[in-house]
C-alpha positions as CSV (number, residue, x, y, z in Angstrom):
1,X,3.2,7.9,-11.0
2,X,5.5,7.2,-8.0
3,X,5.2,9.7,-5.4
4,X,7.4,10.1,-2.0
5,X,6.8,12.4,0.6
6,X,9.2,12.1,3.5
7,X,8.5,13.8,7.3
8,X,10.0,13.6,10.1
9,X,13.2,16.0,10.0
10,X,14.1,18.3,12.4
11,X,16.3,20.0,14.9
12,X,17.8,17.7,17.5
13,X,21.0,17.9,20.2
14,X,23.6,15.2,19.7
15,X,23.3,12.3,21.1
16,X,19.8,12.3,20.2
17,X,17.1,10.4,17.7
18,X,15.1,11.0,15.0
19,X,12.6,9.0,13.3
20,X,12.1,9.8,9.4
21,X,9.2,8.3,7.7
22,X,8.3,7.9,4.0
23,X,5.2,7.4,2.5
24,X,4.6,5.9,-1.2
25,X,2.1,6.1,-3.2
26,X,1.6,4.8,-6.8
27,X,3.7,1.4,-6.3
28,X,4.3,-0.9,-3.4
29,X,6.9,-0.5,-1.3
30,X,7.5,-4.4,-1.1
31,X,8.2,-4.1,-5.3
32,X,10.6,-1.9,-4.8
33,X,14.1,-1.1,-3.6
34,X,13.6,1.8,-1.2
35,X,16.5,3.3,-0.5
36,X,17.7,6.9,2.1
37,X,20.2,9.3,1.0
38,X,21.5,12.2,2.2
39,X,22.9,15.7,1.2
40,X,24.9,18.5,3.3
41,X,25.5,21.8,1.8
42,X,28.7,21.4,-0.2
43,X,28.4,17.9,-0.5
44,X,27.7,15.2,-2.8
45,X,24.3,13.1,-2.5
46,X,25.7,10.5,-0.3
47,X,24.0,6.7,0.2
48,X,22.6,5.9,3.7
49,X,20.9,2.7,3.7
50,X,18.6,0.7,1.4
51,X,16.3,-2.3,2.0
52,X,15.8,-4.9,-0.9
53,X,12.7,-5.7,-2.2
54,X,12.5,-8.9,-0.6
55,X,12.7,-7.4,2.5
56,X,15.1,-9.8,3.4
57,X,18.4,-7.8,3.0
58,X,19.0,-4.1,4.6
59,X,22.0,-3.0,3.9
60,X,23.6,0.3,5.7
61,X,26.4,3.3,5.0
62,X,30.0,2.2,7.1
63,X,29.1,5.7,8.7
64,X,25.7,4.7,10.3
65,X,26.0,1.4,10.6
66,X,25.2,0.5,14.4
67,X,23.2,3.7,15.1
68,X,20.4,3.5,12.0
69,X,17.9,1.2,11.4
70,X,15.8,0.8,8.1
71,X,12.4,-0.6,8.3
72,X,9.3,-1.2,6.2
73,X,5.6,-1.4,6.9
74,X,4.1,-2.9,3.6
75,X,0.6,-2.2,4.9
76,X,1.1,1.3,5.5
77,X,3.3,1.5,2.2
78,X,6.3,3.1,4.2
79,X,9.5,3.0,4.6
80,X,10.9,4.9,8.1
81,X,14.8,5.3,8.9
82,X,15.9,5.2,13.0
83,X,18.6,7.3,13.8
84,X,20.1,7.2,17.3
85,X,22.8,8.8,18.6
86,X,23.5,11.3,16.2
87,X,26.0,13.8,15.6
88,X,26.7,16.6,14.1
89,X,27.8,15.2,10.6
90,X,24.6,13.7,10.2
91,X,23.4,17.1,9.4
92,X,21.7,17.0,6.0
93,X,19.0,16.9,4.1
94,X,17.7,13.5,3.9
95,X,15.8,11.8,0.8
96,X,13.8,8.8,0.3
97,X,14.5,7.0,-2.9
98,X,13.0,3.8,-4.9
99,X,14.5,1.2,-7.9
100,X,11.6,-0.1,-9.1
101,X,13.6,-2.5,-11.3
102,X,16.6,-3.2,-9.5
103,X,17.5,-7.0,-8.3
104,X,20.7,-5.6,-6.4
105,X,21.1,-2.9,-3.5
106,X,23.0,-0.3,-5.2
107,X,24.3,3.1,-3.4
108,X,24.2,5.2,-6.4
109,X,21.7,8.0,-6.3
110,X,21.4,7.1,-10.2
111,X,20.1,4.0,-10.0
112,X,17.1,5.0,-8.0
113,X,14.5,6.7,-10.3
114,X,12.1,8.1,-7.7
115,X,12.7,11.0,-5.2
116,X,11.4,12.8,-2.5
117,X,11.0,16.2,-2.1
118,X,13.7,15.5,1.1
119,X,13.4,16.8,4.9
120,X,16.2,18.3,6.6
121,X,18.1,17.1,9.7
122,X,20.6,19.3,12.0
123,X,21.9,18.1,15.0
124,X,23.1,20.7,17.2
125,X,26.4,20.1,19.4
């Protein structure tokens, strides 16, 4: 059984950063496609950035690109997501998600089979 369990979330003035982290347990993050969505109330589950199994491709949302970074520590069995410089539309709840058979980065929240429970985000003017 895959589990996530993000942490990390919290209240934070704009311009600020936040580091979310996401631990995995039941399969190895470096065999999977781990992937961070995001959800505001009202809003559709929306893609934020994914990092390929291979760890040799990250790929990032048009609206983050530049101020997020996606990294993984294989020996902690994590995943963490960077955010710098954020603003209020980055408010959300933010999820981690894994593909365990994907070969392709995907930004459909259906192709990723594992969730976590989320952590939220504001970001206060």
């Amino acid at each position: 059984q895959v589990q996530l369990v993000e942490s990390g979330g919290g209240l934070v003035q704009a311009g600020g950063s936040l580091r979310l982290s996401c631990a995995v347990s039941g399969r190895g993050v470096s065999g999977c496609i781990m992937g961070w969505f995001r959800q505001a109330p009202g809003k559709e589950r929306e893609f934020v950035a994914a990092i390929h199994w291979s760890g040799a491709t990250t790929h990032y949302a048009e609206s983050v690109k530049g101020r997020v970074t996606m990294t993984r520590d294989d020996a902690k069995n994590a995943v963490y997501l960077q955010m710098n410089s954020l603003k209020p539309e980055d408010t959300a709840v933010y999820y981690c998600a894994a593909d365990l058979s994907g070969d392709y980065i995907s930004e459909q929240p259906t192709d990723f089979g594992f969730w976590g429970q989320g952590t939220q985000v504001t970001v206060t003017v």
